[in-house]
C-alpha positions as CSV (number, residue, x, y, z in Angstrom):
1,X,64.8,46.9,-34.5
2,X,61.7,45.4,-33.6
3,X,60.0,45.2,-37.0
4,X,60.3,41.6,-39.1
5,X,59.7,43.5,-42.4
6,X,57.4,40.0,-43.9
7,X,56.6,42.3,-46.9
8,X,60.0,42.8,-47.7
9,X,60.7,39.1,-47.6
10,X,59.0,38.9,-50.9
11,X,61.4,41.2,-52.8
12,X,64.6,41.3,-51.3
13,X,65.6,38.6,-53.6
14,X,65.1,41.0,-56.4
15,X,67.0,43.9,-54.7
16,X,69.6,42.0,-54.4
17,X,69.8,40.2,-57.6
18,X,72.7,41.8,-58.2
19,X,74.7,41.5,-55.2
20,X,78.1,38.9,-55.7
21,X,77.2,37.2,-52.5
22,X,80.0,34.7,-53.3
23,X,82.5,37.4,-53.7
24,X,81.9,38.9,-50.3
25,X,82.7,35.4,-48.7
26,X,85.7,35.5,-50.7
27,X,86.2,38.6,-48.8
28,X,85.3,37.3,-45.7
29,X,88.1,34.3,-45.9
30,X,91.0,36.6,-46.7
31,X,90.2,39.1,-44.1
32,X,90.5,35.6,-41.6
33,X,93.8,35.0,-44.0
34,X,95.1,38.4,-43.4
35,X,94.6,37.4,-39.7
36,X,95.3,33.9,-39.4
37,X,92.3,33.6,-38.2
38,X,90.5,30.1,-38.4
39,X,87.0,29.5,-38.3
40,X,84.9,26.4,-39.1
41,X,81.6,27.0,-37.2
42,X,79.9,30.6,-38.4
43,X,76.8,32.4,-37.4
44,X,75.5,35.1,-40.0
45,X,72.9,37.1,-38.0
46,X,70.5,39.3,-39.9
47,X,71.0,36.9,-42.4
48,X,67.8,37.5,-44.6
49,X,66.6,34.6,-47.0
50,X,69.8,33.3,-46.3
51,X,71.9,34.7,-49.3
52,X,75.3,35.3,-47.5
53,X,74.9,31.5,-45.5
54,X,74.8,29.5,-48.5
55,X,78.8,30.5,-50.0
56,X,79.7,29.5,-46.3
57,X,77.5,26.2,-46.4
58,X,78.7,25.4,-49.2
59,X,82.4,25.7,-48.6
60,X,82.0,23.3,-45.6
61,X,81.6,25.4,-42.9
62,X,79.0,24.5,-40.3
63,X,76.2,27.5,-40.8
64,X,74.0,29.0,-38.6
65,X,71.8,32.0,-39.9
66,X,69.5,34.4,-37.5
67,X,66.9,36.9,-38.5
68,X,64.4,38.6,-36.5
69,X,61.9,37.8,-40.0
70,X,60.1,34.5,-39.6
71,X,59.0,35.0,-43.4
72,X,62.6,35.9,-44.5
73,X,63.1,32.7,-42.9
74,X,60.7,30.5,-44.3
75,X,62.5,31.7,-48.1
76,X,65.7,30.9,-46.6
77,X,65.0,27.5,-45.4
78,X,62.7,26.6,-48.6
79,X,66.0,27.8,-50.8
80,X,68.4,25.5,-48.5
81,X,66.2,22.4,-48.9
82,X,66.4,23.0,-53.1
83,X,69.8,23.6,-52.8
84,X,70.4,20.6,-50.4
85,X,72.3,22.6,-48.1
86,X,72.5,21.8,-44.5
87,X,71.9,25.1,-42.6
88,X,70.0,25.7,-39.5
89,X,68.0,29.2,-39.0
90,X,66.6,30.7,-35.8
91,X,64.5,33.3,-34.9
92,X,66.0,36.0,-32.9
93,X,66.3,39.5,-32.4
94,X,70.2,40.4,-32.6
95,X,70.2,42.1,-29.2
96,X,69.2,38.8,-27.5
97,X,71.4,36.5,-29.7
98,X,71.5,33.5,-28.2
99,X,73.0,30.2,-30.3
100,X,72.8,26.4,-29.4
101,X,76.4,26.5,-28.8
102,X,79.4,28.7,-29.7
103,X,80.8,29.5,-32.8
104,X,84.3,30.7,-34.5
105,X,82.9,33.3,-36.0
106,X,80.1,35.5,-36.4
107,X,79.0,37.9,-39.1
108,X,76.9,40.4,-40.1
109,X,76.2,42.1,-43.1
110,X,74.1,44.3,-45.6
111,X,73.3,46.8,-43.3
112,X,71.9,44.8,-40.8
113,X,73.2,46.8,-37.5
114,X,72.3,49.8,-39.3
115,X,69.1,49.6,-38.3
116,X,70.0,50.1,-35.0
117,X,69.2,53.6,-34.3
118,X,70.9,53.6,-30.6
119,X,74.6,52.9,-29.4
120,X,73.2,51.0,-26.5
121,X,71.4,48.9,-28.9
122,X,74.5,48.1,-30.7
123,X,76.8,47.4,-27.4
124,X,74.2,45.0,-26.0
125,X,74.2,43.1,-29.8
126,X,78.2,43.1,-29.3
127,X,78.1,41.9,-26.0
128,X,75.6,39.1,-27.0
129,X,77.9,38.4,-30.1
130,X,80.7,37.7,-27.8
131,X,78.7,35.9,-25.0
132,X,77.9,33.4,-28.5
133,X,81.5,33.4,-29.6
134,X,84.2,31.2,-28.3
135,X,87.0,32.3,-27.0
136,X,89.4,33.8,-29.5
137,X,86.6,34.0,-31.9
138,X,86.3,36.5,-34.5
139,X,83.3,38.9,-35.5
140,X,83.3,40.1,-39.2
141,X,80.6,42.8,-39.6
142,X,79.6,46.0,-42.5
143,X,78.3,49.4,-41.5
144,X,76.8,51.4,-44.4
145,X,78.1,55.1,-44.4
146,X,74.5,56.6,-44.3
147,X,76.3,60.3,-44.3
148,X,77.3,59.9,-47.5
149,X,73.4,60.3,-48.5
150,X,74.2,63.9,-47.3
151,X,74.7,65.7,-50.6
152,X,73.3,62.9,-52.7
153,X,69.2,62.9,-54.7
154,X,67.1,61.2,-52.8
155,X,64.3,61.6,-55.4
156,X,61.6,59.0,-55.5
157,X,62.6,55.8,-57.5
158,X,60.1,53.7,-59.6
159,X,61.2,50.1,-60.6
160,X,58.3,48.3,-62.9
161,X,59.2,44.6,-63.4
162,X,56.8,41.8,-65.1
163,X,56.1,40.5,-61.7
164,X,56.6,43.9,-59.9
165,X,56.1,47.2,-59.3
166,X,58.2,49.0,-56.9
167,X,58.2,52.8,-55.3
168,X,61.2,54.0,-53.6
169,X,60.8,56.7,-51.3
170,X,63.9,57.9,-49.1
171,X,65.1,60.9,-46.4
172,X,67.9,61.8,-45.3
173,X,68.0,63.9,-42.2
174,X,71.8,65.0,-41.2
175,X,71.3,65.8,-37.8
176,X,70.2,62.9,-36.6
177,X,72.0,60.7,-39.2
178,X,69.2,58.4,-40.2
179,X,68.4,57.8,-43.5
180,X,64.2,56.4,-43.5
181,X,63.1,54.4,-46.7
182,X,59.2,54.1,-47.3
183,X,58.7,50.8,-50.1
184,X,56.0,50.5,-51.6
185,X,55.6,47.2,-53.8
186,X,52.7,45.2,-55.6
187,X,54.1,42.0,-55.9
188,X,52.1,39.1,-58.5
189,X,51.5,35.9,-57.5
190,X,49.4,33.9,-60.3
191,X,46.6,36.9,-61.3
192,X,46.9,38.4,-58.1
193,X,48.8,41.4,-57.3
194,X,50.0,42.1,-53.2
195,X,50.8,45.2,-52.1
196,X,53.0,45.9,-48.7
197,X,54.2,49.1,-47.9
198,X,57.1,49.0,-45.2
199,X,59.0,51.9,-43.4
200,X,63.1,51.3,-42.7
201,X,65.3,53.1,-41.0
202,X,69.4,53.1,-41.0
203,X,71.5,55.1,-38.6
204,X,75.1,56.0,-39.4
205,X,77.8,55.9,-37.1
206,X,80.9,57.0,-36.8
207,X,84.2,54.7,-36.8
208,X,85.4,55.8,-33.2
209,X,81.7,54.8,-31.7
210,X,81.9,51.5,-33.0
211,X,85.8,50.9,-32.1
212,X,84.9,52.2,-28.4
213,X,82.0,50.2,-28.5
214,X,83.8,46.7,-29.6
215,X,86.3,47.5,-26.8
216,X,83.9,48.2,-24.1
217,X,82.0,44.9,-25.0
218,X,85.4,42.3,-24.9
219,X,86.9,43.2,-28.5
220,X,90.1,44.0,-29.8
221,X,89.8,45.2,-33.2
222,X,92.1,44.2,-35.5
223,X,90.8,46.5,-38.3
224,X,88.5,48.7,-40.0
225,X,88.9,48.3,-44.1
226,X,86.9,50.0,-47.2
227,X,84.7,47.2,-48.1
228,X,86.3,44.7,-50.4
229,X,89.7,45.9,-49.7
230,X,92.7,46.1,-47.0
231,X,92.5,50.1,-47.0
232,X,91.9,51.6,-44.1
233,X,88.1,52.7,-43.8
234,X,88.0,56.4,-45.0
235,X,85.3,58.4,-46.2
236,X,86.1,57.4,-49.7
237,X,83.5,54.4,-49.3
238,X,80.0,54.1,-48.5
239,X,80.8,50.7,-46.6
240,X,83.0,50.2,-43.8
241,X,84.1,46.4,-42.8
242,X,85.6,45.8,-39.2
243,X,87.3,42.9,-37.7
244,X,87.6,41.9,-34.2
245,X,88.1,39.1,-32.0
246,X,87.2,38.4,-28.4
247,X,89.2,38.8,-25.8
C-alpha cells in the first residue's frame, strides 16, 4: 500500500454519497458501550477526505485522521475548515503510524487494511497501532469479506453523472483472494473534463489470521461482529468488525 490514489481523491465523495457515515459512529460508540470502553482522543487512519472524522469531531472527541493521500487530504482539511471543525490530518503510511501523542482509540474503516495484500503488512500496522495507543486503548477496525466476490458478476460497471463519467472494471481471482479494481473516470471541472485511471487491490482474509495476528501484536480481542450488529462475524456478511484492546 504504497499508492496515494490522488485521482481517486476527486470521486470518492461521490462513491460514497451514500454511505451513513453518522450511523457507523453510532456503531462505533455502542461497540465501546458494549465494552465499557471509554475513549475521548481517536485516530481514524486511512481516513480518506475525512468522512468518518467529522461524526467523531463533532461529538467532542479530540480527532486525528491519517492517510497515505496528500490530495485525499487537502479535501479533507478544505471540508473541516467549511465545517469549522477542529481536526488535525497527517500524512502517513499505516505501517509506520506514528501520532504526536497517544490516543484511546484508533480506527479504521472502509476497507482500508484491505489493501494490504500481506499478513506481515498487517502485523507491523497492528503493532504500530498499539505502539500509538495508550495503554488499555481500544482498536475498532472493518475487513471487507472479498471471498464473497467468489460467485458474484463482476461485469464492467458504467456510471454517467452530469459532472462524471465513471468505468468500473473488477477481478476476482480465488486463489489468491484479491479482488483488483481498474477506475476509469473523466471528472469536469468548469469546461474541462480529467481523466485518471487508477488500479486497487483488496485482499481477503480470514477471521483466525486476523485474531492470531491482533494477539501476536499485544491485543486481546474482545470481538468479531457482522458489521452493524452484535452477531458474531459469519459468512452471512460481506463486512466483518473486530474489537480489541491493548494489552
Amino acid at each position: 500500500m504504497t499508492k496515494e490514489y490522488s485521482g481517486l481523491a476527486r470521486i470518492y465523495d461521490y462513491l460514497v454519497s451514500g454511505v451513513d457515515f453518522d450511523g457507523w459512529i453510532d456503531y462505533v460508540e455502542a461497540l465501546l458501550s458494549r465494552f465499557d470502553l471509554q475513549a475521548a482522543s481517536i485516530a481514524d487512519i486511512a481516513c480518506g477526505t475525512g468522512n468518518t472524522v467529522f461524526p467523531f469531531a463533532r461529538r467532542g472527541y479530540k480527532t486525528v485522521g491519517v492517510d497515505i493521500s496528500g490530495a485525499m487530504l487537502d479535501l479533507a482539511r478544505a471540508k473541516a475548515q467549511a465545517l469549522n471543525l477542529d481536526v488535525s490530518f497527517i500524512k502517513q503510511d499505516m505501517r509506520k503510524l506514528m501520532l504526536p501523542e497517544q490516543v484511546d482509540l484508533i480506527t479504521c474503516f472502509h476497507d482500508g487494511l484491505n489493501y494490504l495484500l500481506d499478513i506481515t503488512d498487517i502485523k507491523q500496522t497492528f503493532r504500530q497501532v498499539n505502539d500509538n495507543l495508550r495503554p488499555g486503548g481500544t482498536f475498532i477496525f472493518d475487513l471487507n469479506r472479498v471471498t464473497w466476490l467468489a460467485g458474484s458478476d463482476n461485469s464492467p460497471v458504467l456510471v454517467d453523472d452530469d459532472d462524471m463519467t465513471l468505468f468500473w472494471e473488477s477481478e476476482y481471482v480465488q486463489a489468491s483472494e484479491i479482488w483488483t479494481i481498474k477506475l476509469t473516470a473523466f471528472v469536469r471541472e468548469g469546461n474541462i473534463y480529467h481523466k485518471c485511471t487508477e488500479i486497487h487491490q483488496e485482499k481477503g482474509y480470514h477471521p483466525i489470521e486476523i485474531v492470531a495476528s491482533l494477539a501476536d501484536t499485544g491485543f486481546n480481542i474482545l470481538g468479531s461482529f457482522n458489521a452493524f450488529s452484535f452477531a458474531p462475524a459469519d459468512n452471512s456478511s460481506v463486512r466483518h468488525f473486530y474489537v480489541a484492546q491493548k494489552m
